[in-house]
Every structure is written in C-alpha cells, then in structure tokens.
C-alpha positions as CSV (number, residue, x, y, z in Angstrom):
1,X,178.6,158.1,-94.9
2,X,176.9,155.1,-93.3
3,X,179.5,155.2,-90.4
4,X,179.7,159.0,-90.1
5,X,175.8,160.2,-89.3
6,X,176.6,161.5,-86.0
7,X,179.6,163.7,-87.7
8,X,178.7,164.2,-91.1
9,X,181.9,164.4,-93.6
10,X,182.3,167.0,-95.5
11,X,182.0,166.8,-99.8
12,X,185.8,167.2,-99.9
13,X,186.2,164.6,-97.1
14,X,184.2,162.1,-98.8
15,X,185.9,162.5,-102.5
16,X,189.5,162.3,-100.3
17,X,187.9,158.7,-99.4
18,X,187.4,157.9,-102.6
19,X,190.5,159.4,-104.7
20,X,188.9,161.9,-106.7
21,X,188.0,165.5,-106.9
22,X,185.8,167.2,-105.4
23,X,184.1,168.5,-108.4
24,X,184.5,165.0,-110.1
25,X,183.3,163.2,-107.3
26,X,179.7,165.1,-106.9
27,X,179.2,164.8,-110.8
28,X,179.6,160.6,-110.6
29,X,177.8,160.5,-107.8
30,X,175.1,162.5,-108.9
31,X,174.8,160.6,-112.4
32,X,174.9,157.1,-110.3
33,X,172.3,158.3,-107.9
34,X,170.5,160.9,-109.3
35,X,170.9,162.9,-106.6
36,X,174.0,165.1,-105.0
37,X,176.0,164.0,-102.1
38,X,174.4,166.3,-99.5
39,X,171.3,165.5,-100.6
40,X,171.9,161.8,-100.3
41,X,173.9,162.4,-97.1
42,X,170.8,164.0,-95.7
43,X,168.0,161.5,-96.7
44,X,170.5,158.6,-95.4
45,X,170.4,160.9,-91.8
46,X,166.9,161.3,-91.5
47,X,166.4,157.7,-92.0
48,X,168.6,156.7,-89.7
49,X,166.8,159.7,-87.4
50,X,163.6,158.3,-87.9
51,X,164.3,155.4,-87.3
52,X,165.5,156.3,-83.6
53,X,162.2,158.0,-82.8
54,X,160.1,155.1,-83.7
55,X,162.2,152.9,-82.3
56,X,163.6,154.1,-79.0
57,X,162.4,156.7,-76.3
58,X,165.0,159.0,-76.9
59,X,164.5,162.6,-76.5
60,X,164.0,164.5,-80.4
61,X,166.6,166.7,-79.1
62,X,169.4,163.7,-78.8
63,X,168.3,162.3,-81.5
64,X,169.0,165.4,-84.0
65,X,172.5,165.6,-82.4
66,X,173.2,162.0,-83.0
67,X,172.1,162.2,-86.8
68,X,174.7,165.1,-87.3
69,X,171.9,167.7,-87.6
70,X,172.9,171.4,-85.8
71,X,170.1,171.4,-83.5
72,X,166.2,170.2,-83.1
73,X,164.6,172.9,-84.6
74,X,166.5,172.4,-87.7
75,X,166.2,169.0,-87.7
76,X,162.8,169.1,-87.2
77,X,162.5,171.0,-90.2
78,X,164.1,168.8,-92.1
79,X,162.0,165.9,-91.0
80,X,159.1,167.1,-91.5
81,X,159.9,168.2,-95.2
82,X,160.4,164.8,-95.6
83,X,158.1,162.6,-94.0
84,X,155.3,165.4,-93.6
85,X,154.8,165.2,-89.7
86,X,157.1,166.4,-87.3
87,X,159.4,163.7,-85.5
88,X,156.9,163.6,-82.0
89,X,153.5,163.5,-84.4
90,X,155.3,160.3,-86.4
91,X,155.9,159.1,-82.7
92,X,152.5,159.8,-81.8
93,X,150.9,157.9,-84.9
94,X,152.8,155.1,-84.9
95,X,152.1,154.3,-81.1
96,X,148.1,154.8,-81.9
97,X,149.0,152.4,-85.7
98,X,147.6,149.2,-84.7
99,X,150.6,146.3,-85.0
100,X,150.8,145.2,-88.6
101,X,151.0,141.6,-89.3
C-alpha cells in the first residue's frame, strides 16, 4: 500500500499480493487492524497527503493527485473529516505554530 499512494490498488489487487481471497483477505485484515482495507488504505493516504502540505509548497491540487485521491475537492473532504481543518487552514496554522522544541 505504502508504495502505491499515488495509484491506489484495488481490494482484489492487494489479496492477489498476498495469496488469498478477496473476501478472506478483508476479514484478516480487519481482525488484525481493526479496521477494513479501504479504510486503512485511506488513513495511510491522507497521512502521507498531509504530510506534503506541511511539508512542501506544493499546490493542494497536486497533492490530492499524488495521494491517489480523484480530485481536490474530494480530497479536501476527506482531509478535513479527518484532521478537522481543510488542507490550506492546517497549512495556515502550522506556519503561524511557533517552532516546537
């Protein structure tokens, strides 16, 4: 998953990878986890989004295209479901957070 954000894989894909089912494959991962495949698919691309935006200057609209995300409004969405601010406010804040030691 790690080396596929910009091209997410697909659940079938990704149980291919590993030998198993489909089916069998999102019910271990889920009871390893605790959480489904997309789910942890997504969380790992938003990190990996965020990331980017506090890290580099890159325009939100590259950035959602680089995480594997159809566009930036749904990937602004996204982001902002999980970190509560949309990616330019968390840019905003964390260029006004004084440097932490």
């Amino acid at each position: 998953m790690e080396q596929n954000i910009e091209t997410p894989l697909a659940a079938s894909e990704l149980a291919r990878e590993t030998g198993l089912g489909v089916r069998q494959f999102q019910r271990l991962f889920q009871a390893t986890l605790g959480v489904s495949p997309i789910a942890y698919y997504i969380d790992l691309r938003l990190a990996a989004a965020r990331d980017l935006v506090l890290k580099t200057s890159m325009p939100v609209a590259k950035i959602s295209f680089a995480c594997g995300f159809a566009g930036p409004a749904n990937f602004t969405k996204r982001y902002r479901d999980r970190f509560g601010v949309s990616p330019q406010e968390d840019r905003r804040g964390n260029r006004a957070a004084p440097p932490q030691s």
